[in-house]
C-alpha positions as CSV (number, residue, x, y, z in Angstrom):
1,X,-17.4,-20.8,19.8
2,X,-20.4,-21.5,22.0
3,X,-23.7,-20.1,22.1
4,X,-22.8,-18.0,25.1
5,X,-19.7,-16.4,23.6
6,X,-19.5,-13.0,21.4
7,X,-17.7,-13.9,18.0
8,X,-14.2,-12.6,18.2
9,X,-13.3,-10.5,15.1
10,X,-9.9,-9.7,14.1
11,X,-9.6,-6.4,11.9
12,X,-6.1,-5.8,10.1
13,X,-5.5,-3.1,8.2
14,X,-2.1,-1.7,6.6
15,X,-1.7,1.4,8.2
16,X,-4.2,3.4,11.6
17,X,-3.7,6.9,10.2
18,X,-6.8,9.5,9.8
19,X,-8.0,8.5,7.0
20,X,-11.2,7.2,5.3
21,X,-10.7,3.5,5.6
22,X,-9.3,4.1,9.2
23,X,-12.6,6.2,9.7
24,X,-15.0,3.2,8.4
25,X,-13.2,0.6,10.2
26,X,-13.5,2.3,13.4
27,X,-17.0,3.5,12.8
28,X,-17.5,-0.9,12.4
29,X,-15.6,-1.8,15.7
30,X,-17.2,0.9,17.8
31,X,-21.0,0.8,16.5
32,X,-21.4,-2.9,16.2
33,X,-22.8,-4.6,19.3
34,X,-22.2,-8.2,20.3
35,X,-18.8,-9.2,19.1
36,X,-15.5,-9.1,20.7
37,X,-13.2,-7.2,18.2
38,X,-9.2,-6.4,17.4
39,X,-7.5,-4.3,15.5
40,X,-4.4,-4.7,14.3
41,X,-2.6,-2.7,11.8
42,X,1.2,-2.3,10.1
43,X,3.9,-0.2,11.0
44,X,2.8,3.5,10.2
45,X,0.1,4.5,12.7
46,X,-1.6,7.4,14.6
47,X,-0.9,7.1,18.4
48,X,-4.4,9.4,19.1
49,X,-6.3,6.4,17.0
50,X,-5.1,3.8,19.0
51,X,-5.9,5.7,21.9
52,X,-9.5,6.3,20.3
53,X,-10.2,2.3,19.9
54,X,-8.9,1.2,23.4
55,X,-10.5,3.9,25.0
56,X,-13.8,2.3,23.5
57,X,-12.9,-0.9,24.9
58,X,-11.5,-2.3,21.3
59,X,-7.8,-4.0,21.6
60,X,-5.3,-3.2,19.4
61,X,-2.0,-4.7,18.4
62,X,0.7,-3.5,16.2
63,X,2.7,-5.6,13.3
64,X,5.1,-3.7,11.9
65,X,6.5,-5.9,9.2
66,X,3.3,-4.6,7.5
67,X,4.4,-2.1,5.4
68,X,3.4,0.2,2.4
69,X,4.4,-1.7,-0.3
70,X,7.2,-3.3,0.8
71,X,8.0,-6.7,-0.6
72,X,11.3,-7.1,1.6
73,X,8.9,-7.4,4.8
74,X,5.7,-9.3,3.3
75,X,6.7,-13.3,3.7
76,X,7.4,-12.4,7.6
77,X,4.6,-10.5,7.9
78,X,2.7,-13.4,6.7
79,X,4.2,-15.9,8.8
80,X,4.7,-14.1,11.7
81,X,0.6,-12.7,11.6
82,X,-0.2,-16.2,10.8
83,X,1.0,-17.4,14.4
84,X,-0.4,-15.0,16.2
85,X,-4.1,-15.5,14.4
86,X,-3.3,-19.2,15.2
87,X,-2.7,-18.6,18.7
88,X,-5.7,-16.1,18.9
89,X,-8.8,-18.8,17.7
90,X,-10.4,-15.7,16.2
91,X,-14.0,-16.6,14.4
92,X,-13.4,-13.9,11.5
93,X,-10.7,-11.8,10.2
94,X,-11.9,-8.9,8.5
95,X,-9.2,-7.1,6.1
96,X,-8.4,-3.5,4.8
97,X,-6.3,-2.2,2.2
98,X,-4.2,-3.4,-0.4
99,X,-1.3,-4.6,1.6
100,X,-3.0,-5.6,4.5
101,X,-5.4,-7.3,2.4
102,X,-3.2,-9.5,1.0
103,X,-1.1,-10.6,3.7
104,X,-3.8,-11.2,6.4
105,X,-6.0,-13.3,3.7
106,X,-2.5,-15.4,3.3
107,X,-2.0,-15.1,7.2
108,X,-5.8,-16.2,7.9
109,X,-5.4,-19.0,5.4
110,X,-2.4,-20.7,7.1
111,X,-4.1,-19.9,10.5
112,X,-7.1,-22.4,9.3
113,X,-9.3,-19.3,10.6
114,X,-13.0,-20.7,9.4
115,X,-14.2,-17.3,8.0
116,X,-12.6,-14.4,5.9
117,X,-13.8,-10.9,4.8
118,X,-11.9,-8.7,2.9
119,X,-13.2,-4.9,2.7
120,X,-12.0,-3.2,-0.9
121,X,-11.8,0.7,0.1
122,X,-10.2,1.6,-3.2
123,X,-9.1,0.3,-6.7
124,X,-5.0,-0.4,-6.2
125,X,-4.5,0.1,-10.2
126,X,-4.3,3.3,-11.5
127,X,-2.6,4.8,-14.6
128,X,-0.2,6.6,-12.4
129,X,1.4,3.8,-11.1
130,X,4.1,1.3,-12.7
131,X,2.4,-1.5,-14.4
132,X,4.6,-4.2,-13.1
133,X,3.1,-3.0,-9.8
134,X,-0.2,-3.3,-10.8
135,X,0.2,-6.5,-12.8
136,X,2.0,-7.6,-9.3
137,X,-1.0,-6.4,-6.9
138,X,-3.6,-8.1,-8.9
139,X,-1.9,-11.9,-9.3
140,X,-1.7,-11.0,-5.5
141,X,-5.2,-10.1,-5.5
142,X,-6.5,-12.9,-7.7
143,X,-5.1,-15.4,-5.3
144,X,-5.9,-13.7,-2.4
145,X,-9.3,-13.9,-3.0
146,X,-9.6,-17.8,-3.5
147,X,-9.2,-17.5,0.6
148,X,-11.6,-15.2,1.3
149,X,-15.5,-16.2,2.1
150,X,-16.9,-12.5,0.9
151,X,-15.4,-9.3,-0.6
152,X,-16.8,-6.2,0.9
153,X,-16.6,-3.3,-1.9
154,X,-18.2,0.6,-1.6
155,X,-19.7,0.8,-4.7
156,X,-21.3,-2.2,-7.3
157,X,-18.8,-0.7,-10.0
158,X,-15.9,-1.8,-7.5
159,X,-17.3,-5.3,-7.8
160,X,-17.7,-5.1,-11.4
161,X,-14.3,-3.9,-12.3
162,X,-12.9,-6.7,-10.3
163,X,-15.1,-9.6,-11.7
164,X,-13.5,-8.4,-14.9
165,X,-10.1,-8.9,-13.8
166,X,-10.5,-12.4,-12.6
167,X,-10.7,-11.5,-8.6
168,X,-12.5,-14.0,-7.1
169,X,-16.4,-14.9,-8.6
170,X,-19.7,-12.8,-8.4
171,X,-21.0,-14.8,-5.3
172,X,-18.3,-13.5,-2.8
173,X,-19.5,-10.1,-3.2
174,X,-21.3,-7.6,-1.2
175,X,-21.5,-4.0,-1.9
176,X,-21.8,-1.7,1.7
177,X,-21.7,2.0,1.1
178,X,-19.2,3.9,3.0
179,X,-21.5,5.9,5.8
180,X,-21.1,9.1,7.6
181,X,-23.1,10.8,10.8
182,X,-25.0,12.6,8.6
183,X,-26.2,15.0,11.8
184,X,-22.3,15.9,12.2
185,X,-21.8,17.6,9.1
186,X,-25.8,19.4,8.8
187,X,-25.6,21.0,12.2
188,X,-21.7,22.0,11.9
189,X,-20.9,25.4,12.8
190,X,-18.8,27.2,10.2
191,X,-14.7,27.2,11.3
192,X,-14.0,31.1,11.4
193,X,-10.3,30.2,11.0
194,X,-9.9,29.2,8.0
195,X,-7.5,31.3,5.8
196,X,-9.0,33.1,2.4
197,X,-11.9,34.3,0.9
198,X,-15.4,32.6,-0.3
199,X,-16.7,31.3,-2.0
200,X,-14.1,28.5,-0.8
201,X,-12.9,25.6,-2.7
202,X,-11.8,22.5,-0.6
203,X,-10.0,19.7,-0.9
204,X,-9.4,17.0,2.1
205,X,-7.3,14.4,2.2
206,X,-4.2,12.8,3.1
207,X,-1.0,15.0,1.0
208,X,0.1,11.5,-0.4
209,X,0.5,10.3,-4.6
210,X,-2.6,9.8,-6.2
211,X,-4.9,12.4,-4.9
212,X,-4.7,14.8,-7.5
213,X,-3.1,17.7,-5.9
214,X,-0.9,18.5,-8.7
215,X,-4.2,18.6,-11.1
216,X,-5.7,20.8,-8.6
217,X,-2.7,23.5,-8.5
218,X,-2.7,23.4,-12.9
219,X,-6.1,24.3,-12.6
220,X,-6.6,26.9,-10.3
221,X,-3.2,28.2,-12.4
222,X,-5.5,28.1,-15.1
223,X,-8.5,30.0,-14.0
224,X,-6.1,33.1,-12.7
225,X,-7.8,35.7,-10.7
226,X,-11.0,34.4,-9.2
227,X,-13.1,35.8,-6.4
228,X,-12.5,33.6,-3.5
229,X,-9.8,30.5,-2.5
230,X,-8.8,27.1,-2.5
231,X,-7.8,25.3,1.2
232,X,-6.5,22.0,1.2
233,X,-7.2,20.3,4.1
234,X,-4.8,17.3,5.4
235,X,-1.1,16.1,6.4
236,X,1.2,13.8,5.1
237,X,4.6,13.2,2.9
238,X,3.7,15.9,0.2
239,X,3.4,18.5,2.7
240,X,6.5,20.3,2.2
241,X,6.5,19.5,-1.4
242,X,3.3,21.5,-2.1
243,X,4.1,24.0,0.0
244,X,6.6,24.8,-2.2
245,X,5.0,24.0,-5.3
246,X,2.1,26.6,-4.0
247,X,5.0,29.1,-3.6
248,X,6.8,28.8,-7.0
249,X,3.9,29.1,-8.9
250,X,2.8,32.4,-7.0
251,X,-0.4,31.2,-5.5
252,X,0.4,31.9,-2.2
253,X,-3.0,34.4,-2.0
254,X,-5.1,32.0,-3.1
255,X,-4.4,28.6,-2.2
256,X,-4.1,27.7,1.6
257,X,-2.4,24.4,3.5
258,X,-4.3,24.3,6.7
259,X,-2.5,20.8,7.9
260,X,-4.9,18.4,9.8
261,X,-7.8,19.5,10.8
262,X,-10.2,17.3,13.3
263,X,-13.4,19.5,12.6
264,X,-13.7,18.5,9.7
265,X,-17.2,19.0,9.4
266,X,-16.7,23.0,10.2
267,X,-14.4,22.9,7.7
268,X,-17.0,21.7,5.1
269,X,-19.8,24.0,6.3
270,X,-17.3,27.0,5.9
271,X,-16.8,26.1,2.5
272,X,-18.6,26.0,-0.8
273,X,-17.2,23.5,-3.6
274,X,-15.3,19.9,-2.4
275,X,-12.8,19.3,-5.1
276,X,-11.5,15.6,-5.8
277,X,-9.0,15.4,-8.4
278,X,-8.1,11.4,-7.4
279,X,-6.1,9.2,-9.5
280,X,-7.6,5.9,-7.2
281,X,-10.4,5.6,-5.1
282,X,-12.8,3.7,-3.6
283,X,-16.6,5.6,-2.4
284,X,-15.1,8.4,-0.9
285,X,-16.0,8.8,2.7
286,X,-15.3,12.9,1.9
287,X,-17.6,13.2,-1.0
288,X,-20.5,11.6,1.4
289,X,-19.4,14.0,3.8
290,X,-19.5,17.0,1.9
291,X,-23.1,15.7,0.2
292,X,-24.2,15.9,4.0
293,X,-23.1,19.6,4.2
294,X,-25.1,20.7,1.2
295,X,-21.8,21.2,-1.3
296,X,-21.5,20.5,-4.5
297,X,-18.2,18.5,-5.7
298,X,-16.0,18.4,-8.5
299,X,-14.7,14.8,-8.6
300,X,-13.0,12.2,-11.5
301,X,-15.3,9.9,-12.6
302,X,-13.7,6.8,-11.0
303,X,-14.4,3.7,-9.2
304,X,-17.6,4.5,-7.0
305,X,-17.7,8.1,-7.4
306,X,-20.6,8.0,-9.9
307,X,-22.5,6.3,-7.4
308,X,-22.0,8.8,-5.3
309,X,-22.4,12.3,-8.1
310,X,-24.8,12.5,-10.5
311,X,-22.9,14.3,-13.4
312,X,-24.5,18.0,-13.3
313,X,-26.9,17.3,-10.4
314,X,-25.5,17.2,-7.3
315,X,-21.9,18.0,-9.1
316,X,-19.2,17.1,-11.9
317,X,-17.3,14.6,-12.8
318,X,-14.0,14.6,-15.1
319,X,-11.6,12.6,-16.2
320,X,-8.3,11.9,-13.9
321,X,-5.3,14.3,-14.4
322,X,-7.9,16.6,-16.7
323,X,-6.9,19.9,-15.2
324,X,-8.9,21.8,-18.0
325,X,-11.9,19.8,-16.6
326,X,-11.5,20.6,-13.3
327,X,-10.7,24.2,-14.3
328,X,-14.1,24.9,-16.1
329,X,-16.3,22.9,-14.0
330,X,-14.6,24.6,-10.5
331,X,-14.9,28.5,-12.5
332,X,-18.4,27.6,-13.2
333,X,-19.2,26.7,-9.7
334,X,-17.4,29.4,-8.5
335,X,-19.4,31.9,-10.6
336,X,-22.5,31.0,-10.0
337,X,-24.0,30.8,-6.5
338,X,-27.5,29.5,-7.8
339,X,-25.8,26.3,-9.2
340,X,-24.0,25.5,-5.8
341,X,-27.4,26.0,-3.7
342,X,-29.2,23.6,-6.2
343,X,-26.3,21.1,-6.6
344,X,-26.0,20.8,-2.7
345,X,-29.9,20.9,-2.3
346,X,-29.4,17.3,-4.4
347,X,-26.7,16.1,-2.7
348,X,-28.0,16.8,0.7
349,X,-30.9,14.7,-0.5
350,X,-28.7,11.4,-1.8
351,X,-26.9,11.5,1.3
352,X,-29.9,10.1,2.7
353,X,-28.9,6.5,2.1
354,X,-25.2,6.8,3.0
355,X,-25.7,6.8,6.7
356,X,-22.8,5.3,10.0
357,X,-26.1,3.3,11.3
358,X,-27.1,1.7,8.0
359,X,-23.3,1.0,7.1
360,X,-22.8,-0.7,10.6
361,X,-26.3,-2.7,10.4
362,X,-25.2,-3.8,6.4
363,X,-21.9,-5.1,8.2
364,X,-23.3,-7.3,10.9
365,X,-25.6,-8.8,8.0
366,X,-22.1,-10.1,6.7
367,X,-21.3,-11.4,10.1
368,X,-24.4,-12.7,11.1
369,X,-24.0,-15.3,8.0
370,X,-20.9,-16.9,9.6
371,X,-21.9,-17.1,13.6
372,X,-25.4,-18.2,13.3
């Protein structure tokens, strides 16, 4: 690369759906000046995002022997990503995800590319997955990281649980918070189409394992009659499931699929409580979100959520698959409309710091050490 040249930056990342590691790695491509980027991702994928990064002058291309855990496909993927990054000279790959994580680091490292970033968006192990998995992921992770010049997490806790499984050493590290356009969700419009009554609880995400749903359903179960309703917000493989799981259980009048939505930030300001009832995550880009619309959140004290709630500030946090948690802390929020203005005065206020501009700026600082 000459001094003339942009660096050319390579993102990969398992799968271009709509969610919150899609939405930061876009956010990165299309905010940073000065670098010539691609993104590539695996075989599930979102025709409207690709669209939305080559319509902003980013390139895409597709690998679909990248898949969602799928060890059948991984050694091809490796090879056959390796040749192309050979091919391509790219100055920095930049990873996302577990999957894609993995097997672009691998790729990159038989490429010879000179410089390697790996973005951590969520702890893989969890107690609701097999433990041969997640003994699997981290020997894969533990050897990923010896070819990888810095490890992006969202939270310092992210680093610090995994420094103390033996992935990679403290110098490789760099914690960027996951940011938001704060301006989106403050001047948001209420939706007036949302189904139910408030106050409203909310949950967004994508209907996949590990998000809780279940915990969410027990609870609201558990509380009985209460004045107002629950919408979750999202689309994926659980769709159907939950739909009939909101059906057996007779909560049909009070808890509400609304699919995908893409206003999300109407959504938010029509609502009152954000409830996350995750078995994994990373910094959720949705609690920042909500934080930005003045709402408290009910969230399990994983990962970087602390970093995010303040324990009876600007919100709770529980433990993961505690419905009676969630239960209490969701009735008293409910109840008590004083408690929600002051919790999402606080949050509003610690938002502050979580912003698209300062994420972007944090993320060039990473570059910037490996093209000057």
């Amino acid at each position: 690369m000459t001094g003339s040249e942009c660096p050319r930056v390579f993102h990969l990342i398992t799968r271009l759906l709509k969610g919150g590691a899609e939405a930061k790695t876009i956010a990165t491509v299309r905010g940073l000046d000065g670098y010539e980027f691609t993104v590539g991702y695996g075989a599930e994928y979102d025709p409207e995002q690709v669209d939305l990064l080559e319509q902003a002058g980013v390139a895409t291309k597709g690998f679909p022997l990248i898949r969602h855990y799928n060890p059948v496909t991984s050694v091809p993927a490796v090879l056959s990503l390796a040749r192309y990054l050979r091919r391509e000279e790219f100055d920095i790959v930049h990873t996302h995800s577990t999957e894609a994580g993995i097997i672009g680091r691998f790729a990159a490292a038989l490429a010879g590319v000179p410089n390697v970033v790996h973005t951590v968006h969520g702890v893989p192990f969890a107690d609701d997955r097999n433990d041969s998995l997640n003994r699997f992921v981290l020997a894969c992770e533990r050897q990923a990281a010896n070819y990888t010049d810095r490890i992006v997490t969202n939270a310092d806790v992210i680093a610090d649980d995994y420094l103390a499984r033996g992935i990679g050493t403290r110098d490789q590290y760099t914690t960027v918070y996951s940011g938001v356009d704060l301006d989106a969700f403050a001047d948001a419009e209420p939706a007036d189409d949302l189904p139910g009554e408030r106050p409203r609880v909310v949950m967004v995400g994508r209907l996949a394992d590990g998000k809780g749903h279940g915990v969410l359903l027990d609870a609201v179960e558990s509380i009985g009659d209460f004045e107002g309703s629950v919408c979750i917000v999202g689309d994926g493989p659980l769709f159907d499931s939950l739909e009939g799981e909101i059906a057996d259980r007779g909560l049909g009048d009070r808890v509400f699929l609304t699919g995908f939505r893409d206003d999300v930030p109407r959504v938010l300001a029509a609502s009152d409580i954000l409830a996350l009832p995750s078995f994994r995550e990373g910094t959720p880009r949705v609690i920042t979100e909500a934080m930005a619309s003045g709402l408290p959140v009910v969230a399990t004290d994983i990962a970087g959520i602390p970093e995010q709630i303040e324990d009876g500030e600007n919100g709770f946090l529980i433990p993961t698959g505690d419905s009676g948690a969630l239960e209490t802390r969701m009735g008293e929020l409910v109840e008590d409309s004083g408690l929600r203005e002051r919790m999402g005065a606080r949050g509003l206020k610690r938002a502050e710091r979580l912003s698209v501009a300062t994420m972007v700026d944090e993320l060039d600082e990473v570059y910037q050490d490996f093209v000057v």
